[in-house]
DRENDO-796905 format. One record per residue (C-alpha): x, y, z; residue number from 1; residue in three letters; chain. Coordinates in steps of 0.02 Angstrom, whole numbers, always signed. Example, Ala and Ser with C-alpha at 12.3 -4.5 7.8 and 13.67 -1.06 7.14 Angstrom:
! residues 2
+615; -225; +390; 1; ALA; A $
+684; -53; +357; 2; SER; A $
***
This chain:
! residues 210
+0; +0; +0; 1; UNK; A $
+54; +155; -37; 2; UNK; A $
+69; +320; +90; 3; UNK; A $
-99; +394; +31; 4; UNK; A $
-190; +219; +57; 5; UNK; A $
-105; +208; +230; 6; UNK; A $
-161; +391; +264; 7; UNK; A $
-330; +333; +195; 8; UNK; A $
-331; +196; +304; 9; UNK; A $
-320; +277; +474; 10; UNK; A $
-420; +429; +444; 11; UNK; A $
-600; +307; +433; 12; UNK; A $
-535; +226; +578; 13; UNK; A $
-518; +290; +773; 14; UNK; A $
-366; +216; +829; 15; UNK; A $
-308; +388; +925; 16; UNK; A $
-477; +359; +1009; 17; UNK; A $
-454; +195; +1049; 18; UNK; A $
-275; +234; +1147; 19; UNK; A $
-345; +368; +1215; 20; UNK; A $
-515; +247; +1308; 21; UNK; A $
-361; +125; +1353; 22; UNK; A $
-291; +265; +1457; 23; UNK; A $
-433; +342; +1535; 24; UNK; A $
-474; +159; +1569; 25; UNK; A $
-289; +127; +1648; 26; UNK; A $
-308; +310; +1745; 27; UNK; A $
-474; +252; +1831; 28; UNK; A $
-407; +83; +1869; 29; UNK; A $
-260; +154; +1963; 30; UNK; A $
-389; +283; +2062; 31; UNK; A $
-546; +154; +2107; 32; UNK; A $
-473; -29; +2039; 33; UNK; A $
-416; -86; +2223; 34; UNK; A $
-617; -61; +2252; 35; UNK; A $
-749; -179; +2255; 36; UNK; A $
-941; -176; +2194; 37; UNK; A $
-1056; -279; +2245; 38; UNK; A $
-1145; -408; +2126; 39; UNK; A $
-1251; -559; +2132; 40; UNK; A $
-1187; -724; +2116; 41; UNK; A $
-1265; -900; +2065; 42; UNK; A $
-1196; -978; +2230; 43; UNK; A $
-1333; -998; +2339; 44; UNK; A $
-1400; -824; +2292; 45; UNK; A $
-1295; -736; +2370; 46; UNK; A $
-1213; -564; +2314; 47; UNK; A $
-1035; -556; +2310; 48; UNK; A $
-897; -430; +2291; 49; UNK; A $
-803; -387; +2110; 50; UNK; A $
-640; -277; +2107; 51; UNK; A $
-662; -134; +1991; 52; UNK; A $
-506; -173; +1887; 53; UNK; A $
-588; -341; +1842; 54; UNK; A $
-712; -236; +1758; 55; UNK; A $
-591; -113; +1689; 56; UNK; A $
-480; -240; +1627; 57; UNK; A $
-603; -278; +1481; 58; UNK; A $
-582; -116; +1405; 59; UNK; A $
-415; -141; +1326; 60; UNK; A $
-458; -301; +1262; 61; UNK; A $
-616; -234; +1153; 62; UNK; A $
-539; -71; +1119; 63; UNK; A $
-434; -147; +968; 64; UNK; A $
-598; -251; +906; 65; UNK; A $
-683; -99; +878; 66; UNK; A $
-522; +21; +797; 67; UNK; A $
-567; -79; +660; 68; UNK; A $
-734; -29; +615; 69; UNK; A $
-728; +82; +463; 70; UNK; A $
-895; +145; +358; 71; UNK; A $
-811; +107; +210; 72; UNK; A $
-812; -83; +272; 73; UNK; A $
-912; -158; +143; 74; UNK; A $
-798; -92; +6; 75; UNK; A $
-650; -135; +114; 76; UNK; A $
-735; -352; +114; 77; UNK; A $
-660; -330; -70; 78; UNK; A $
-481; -277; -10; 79; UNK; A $
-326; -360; -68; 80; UNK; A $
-187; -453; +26; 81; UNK; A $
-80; -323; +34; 82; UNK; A $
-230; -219; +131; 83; UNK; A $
-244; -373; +241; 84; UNK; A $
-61; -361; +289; 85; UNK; A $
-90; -203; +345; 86; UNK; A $
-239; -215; +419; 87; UNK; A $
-151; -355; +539; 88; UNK; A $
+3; -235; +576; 89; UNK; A $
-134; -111; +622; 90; UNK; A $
-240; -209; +726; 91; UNK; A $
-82; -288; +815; 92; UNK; A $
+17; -104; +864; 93; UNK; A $
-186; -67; +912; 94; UNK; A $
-180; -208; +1033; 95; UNK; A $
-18; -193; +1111; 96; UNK; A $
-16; -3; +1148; 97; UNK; A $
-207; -30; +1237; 98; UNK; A $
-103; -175; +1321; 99; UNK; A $
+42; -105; +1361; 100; UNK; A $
-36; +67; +1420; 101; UNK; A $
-148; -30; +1534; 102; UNK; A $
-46; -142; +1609; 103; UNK; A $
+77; +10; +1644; 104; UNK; A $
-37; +103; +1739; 105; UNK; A $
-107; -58; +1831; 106; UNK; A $
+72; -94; +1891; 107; UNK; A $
+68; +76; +1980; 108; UNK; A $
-65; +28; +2084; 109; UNK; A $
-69; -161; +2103; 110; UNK; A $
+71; -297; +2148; 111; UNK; A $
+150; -408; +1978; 112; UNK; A $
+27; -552; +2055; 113; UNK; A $
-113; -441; +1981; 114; UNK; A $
-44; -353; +1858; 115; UNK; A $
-13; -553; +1789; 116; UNK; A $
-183; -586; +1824; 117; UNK; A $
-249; -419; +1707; 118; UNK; A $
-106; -483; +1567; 119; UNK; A $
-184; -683; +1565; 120; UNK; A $
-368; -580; +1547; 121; UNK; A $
-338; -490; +1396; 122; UNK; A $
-293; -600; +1263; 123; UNK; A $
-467; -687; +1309; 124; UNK; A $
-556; -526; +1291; 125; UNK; A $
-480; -486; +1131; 126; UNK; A $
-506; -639; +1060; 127; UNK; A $
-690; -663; +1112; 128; UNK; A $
-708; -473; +1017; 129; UNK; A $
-606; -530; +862; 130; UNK; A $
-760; -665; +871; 131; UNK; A $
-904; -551; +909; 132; UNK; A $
-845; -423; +786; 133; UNK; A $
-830; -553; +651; 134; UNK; A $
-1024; -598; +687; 135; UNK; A $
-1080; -447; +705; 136; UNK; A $
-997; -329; +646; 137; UNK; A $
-835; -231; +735; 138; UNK; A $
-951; -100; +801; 139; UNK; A $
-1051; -217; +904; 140; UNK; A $
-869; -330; +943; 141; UNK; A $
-881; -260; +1126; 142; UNK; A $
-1073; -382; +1159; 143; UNK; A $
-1001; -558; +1157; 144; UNK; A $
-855; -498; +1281; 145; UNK; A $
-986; -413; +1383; 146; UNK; A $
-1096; -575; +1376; 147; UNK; A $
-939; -690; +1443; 148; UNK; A $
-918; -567; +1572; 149; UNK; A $
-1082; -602; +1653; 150; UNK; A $
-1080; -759; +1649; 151; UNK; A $
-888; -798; +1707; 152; UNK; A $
-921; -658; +1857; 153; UNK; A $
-1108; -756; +1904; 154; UNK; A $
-1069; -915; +1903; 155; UNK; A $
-873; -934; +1910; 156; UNK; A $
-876; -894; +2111; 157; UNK; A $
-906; -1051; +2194; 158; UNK; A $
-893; -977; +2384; 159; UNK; A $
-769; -976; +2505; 160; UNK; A $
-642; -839; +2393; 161; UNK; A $
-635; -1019; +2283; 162; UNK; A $
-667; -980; +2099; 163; UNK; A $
-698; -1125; +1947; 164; UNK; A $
-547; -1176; +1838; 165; UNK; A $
-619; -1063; +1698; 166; UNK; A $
-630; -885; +1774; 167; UNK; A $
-487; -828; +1704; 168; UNK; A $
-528; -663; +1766; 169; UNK; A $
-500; -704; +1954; 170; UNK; A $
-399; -866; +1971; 171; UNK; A $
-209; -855; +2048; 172; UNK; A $
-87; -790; +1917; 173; UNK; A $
+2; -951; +1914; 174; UNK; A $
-154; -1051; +1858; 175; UNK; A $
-121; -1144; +1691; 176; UNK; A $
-291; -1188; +1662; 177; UNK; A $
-351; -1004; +1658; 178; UNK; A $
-191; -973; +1549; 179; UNK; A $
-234; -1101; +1416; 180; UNK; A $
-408; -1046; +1409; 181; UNK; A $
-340; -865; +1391; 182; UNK; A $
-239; -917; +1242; 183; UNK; A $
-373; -1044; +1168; 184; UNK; A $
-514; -895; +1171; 185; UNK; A $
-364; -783; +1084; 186; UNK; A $
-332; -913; +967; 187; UNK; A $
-510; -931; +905; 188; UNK; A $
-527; -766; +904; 189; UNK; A $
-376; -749; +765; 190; UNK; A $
-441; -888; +661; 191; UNK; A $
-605; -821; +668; 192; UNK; A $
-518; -634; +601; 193; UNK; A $
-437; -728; +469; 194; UNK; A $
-598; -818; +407; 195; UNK; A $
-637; -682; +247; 196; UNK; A $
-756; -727; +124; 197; UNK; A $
-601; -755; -2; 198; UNK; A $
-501; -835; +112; 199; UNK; A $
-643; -969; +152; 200; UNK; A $
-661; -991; -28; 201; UNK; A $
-488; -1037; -51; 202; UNK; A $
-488; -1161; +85; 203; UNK; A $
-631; -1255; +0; 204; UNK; A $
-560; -1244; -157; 205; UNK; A $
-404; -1312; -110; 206; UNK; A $
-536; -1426; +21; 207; UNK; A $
-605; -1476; -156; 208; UNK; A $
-463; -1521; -245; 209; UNK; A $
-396; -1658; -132; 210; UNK; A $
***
């Protein structure tokens, strides 16, 4: 691509935006994360207690999901592989500096334990908005990470400060299990950014020819 696509590019998109919600998100988690709000939870009924930078924390993992919306995104669908090249260098600086600025501020505020804990929870959040924003388009990526959220936060606490094997969001930051899930929710959610219309084609062609 040349510099007037590139300058093209960025101009439909919000990415200054974007870095700027990952920093207002990482401010207000290093004034009111260490607090807690109270929420119900599926054990016995009962209404539990969620740390504010659990919340926070999915901010800079939907933030890059929705840099890439663009209102010229229908003729972009016909884009060629050179575009998509770029489009995955963009989305990938997008994702580390809302990473990196987040974690940053988290580590003024919070211990490495926690800080590890915030660093295992976004690749699942991205991923599961790579997913959304592939079904429904990257405006709306931000509803299937919301979604997960409620349900991980209800029904992950099982009493007692214990927590299920998949609430990633909460479980000790040497936990493999949450860390695989982490990586297996990024994973899909890479594949399922990669699945264009042409590219599927291809895949069954080649599919096709075997």
């Amino acid at each position: 691509m040349d510099v007037e696509s590139i300058r093209s590019f960025l101009e439909v998109r919000r990415a200054r935006g974007m870095l700027f919600a990952a920093v207002i998100a990482g401010v207000l988690t290093m004034l009111i994360g260490a607090h807690s709000v109270a929420m119900p939870m599926a054990v016995n009924g009962e209404r539990g207690a969620i740390s504010i930078w659990r919340m926070l924390a999915i901010i800079p993992g939907i933030l890059p999901a929705l840099s890439l919306h663009s209102p010229l995104g229908d003729l972009e669908q016909m884009s060629t592989r050179s575009f998509r090249r770029y489009e995955r260098a963009f989305l990938g600086i997008v994702s580390l500096l809302c990473a990196g600025t987040f974690l940053i501020c988290s580590a003024f505020s919070f211990n490495l334990q926690t800080v590890a804990v915030i660093a295992r929870a976004l690749p699942a959040w991205l991923g599961l908005a790579l997913i959304g924003g592939k079904l429904m388009g990257w405006r709306l990526s931000w509803t299937l990470p919301t979604f997960a959220a409620t349900v991980v936060w209800y029904w992950g606490y099982q009493g007692e400060g214990r927590y299920a094997w998949w609430e990633f969001t909460a479980r000790p930051f040497d936990d493999s299990w949450s860390l695989l899930l982490s990586m297996a929710l990024f994973g899909l959610g890479l594949l399922a950014y990669e699945a264009t219309p042409w590219r599927r084609r291809e895949i069954a062609g080649r599919l096709g020819q075997q």
